[in-house]
Each structure stands twice: as C-alpha cells, then as structure tokens.
N, C-alpha and C positions, 0 to 999 in steps of 0.2 A: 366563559366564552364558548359559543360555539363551533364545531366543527362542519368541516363539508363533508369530508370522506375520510374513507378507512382503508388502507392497503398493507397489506405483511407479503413482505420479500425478503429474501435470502442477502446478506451482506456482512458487516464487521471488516475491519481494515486487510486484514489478511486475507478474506476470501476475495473481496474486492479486487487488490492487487493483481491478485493470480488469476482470477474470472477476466482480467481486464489485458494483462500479455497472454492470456491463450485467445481470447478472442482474435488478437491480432496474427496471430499464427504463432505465440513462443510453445514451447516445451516445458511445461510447470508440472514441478512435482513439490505438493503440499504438505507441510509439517501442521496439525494443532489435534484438539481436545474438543468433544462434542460431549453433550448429556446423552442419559437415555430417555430420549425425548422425542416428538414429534420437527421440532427444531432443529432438532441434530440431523434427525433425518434428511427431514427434508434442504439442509445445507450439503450433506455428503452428496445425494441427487443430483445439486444445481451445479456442484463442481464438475463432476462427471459428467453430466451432458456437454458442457464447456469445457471437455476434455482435459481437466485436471487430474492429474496422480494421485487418487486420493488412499494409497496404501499408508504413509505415515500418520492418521486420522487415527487417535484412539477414543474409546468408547468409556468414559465412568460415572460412575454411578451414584457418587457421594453432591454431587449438585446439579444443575440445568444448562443448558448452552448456556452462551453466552449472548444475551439479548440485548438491544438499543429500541426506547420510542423514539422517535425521531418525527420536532414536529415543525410543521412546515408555515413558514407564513409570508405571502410576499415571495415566494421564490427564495427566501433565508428561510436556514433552517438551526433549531435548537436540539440536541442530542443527550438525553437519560441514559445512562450504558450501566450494565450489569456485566462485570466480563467473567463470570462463573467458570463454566469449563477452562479456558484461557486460562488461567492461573496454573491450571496442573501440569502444564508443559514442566519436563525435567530432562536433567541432564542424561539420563538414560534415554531419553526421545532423540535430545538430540546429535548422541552419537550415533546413535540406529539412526534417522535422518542424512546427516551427511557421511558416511560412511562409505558410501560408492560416490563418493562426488568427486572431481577433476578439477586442476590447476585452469584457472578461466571462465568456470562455472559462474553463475550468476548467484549471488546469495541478497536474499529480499525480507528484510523482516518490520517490526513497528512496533509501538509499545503498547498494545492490547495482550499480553500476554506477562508473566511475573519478568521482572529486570533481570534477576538473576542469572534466569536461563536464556535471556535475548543478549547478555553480555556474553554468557559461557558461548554461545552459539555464534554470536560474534567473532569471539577470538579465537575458536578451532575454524571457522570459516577463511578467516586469513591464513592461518597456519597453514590452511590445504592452498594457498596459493588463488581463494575462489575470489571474486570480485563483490563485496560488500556494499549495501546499497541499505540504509538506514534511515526509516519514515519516525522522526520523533514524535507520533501522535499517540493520543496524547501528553501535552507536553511533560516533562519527568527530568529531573535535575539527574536524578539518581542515575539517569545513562553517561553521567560525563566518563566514568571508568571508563565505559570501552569506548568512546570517539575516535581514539587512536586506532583501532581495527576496521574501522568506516572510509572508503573510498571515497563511497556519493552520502553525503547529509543531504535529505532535500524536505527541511521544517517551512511551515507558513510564517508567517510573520508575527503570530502568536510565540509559536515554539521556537523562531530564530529569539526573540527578545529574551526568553527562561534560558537557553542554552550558550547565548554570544558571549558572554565571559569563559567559557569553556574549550570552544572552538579554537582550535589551531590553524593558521595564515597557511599551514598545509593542507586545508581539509577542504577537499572537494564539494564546494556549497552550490545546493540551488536554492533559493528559496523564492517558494510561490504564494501567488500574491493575488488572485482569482483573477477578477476584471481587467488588474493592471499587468498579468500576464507574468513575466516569471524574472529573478536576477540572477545570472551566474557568476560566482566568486570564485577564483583558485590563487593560488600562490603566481602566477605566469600572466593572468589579464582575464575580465572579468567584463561581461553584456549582457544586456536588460532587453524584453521586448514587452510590446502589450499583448491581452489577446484579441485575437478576432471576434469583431460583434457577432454576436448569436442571443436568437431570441429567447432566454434563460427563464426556463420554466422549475426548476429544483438544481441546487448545487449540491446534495447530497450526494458525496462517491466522486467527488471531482479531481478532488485532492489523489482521493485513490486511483485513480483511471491515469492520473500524470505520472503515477510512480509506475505503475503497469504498465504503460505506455515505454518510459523511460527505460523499465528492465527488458523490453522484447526488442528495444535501440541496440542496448548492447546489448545482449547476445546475440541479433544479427550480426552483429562487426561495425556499426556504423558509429562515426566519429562523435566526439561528445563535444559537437562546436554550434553553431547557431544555427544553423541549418533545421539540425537533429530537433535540437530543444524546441524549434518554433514549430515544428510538425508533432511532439509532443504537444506542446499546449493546441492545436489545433485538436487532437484527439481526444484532449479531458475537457476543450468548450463543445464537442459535438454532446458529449454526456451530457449538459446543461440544458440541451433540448427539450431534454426526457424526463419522467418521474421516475425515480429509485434509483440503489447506487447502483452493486453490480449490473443490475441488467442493464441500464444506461451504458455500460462501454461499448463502443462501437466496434465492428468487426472491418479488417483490413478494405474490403469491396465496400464501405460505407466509407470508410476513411477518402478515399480514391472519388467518390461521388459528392464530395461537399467542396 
C-alpha cells in the first residue's frame, strides 16, 4: 500500500498527558526513562518547551526510547509500539519522584511503563494522601492489583471491557468513547454526553489530551460533574482537528476561541 506522507513527533501516553495539562496552564512535573538517543532527546526538548519538569527524566543506555509508528488512514489510526526505555522505571524512581509531593497533589500515570512500578507508584501515591488518576492504556489485566489505589479509572471501551470484572461499584469511572463522547460511572449516580462535531482529521493523542485535560480540572479545584467533563471532551475533540498527538492539545486561549 502506499503512503502519502511522513511526519515524526514527539508523543507516547505519558508525555502526551503532561504536554496536554501544561498547555492548558497545569504544573506538571514528569516521571520516565529516555535512551541515549536522538529520540530521547529530542522528547526531553518538547517537554520543556511546554514547560514540563523534566528533572525526574532519567537517561540509560542498555536500550532506545521508547518508539510508536503510528499509521494513519481515514482519520483512524493503527499503533506498532516499542516501549524500550519505559520498562526501566523503578521503584527507586519513583520514590525520588514523589517524595516532595503533597496531600492533594494530582498523581497521573498509564500503562506504557513496567506494571510493577505503575502499581508501587500507585499505592505510595495514595498513601501520601495525592489524588490518583489511572489511564489503563494499553489494556493490561495485570493492573487489577492496584485498582483499589485509583480514584479516577478513565479506560476506552476497549480497556473498560479487559478490566470490568475487576472494577469496584467504588471506583471512579469515566470511560471514553471518541465520537460518542464519554460515560461517567460512580457509586452515587453516573452521565453520558456525546462530543461535539468537529472536522476530525487524526484521533491520535486524543484519549490522551481527555486525561490531560481532566488532570489540569482537578488541580484547579473544579468539580468532577458534567459541566467539567463536557469542557474536557470539548478539549480532546479540538485535538482531532490536527495531525499528531501531543502537539494537537490545545492551549487554554484556543480552548476559549472554539
């Protein structure tokens, strides 16, 4: 088959997230594993510009970032992922990581990285009292251990169907759903919205821009009711305009203009 074009950007579900609440003005400081590599590099750059904390970044040398092709057709897209560096996250990361972190703190993680350490991270995260927010991508049974340390689960409809036997009637559900916009579940009473039509040129990063989205909600203070979430999904369909992931999230003065 042939191709039309070729483009390499900066992305993977964790940087995306954090590229995606700093754009909108959150305070992100970033935990992961780069190669030494032109890749590595050039992801440490795109954080920093997009004013990410990129002090908990470590550098090794026994494999390469962590790469996706990711190919496009129709506006759908199919994703090859290599998560190389991402596996080396350890539990010495991530107590140097949270270590100066505060009762309220936002904690944002996914499963591009080994389980191990997204569980341990997990569970000292609630311990410190932070507010946990858990992107099951890709899907991974192997996380039902720590569900119980999760606040916000917010899986697709993929990863809600691997995980729903696991899920506790306590457990703060969103799950998104693209086009058809997003469902929220809790133990207390649970609403659906669609999203807003937008001419949807790549959905690459979309998923991530709603979770980004959703952690720069709460840590303003704003209420986790319908309001919040449908101005969330309005910010991961403004992405859908655009080609690529991270760079696709929109910044707060773009948000305010559509």
């Amino acid at each position: 088959m042939k191709g039309e074009s070729f483009k390499v950007g900066c992305g993977g579900k964790g940087l995306n997230q954090a590229v995606a609440a700093a754009k909108l003005g959150a305070k992100v400081k970033f935990c992961g594993a780069i190669g030494k590599d032109q890749f590595g590099k050039d992801m440490k750059i795109w954080l920093k510009i997009n004013k990410v904390n990129t002090c908990h970044i470590k550098t090794v040398s026994e494999v390469s970032s962590g790469v996706a092709v990711i190919i496009l057709n129709n506006s759908n897209n199919r994703i090859i992922l290599d998560l190389g560096a991402n596996l080396k996250i350890s539990v010495k990361d991530i107590d140097s990581f949270l270590a100066k972190s505060r009762k309220g703190d936002i904690f944002v993680t996914q499963l591009e990285n080994n389980i191990s350490a997204i569980c341990y991270a997990l569970k000292i995260a609630k311990e410190k009292g932070m507010i946990t927010v858990l992107n099951p991508a890709p899907a991974n049974v192997e996380i039902k251990q720590a569900l119980n340390y999760v606040d916000y689960l917010i899986p697709n409809e993929t990863e809600y169907k691997v995980l729903k036997e696991h899920i506790s009637k306590d457990t703060n559900l969103i799950i998104t759903k693209g086009a058809d916009g997003y469902e929220y579940k809790s133990k207390d009473f649970s609403f659906a919205e669609i999203a807003p039509k937008v001419k949807v040129v790549d959905t690459t990063g979309a998923g991530d821009c709603f979770v980004g989205a959703f952690a720069y909600m709460l840590a303003s203070g704003n209420p986790v009711d319908k309001g919040t979430l449908d101005l969330v999904t309005k910010i991961a369909s403004i992405s859908t305009t655009r080609f690529g992931s991270s760079i696709s999230s929109p910044t707060m003065e773009e948000v305010k203009k559509f």
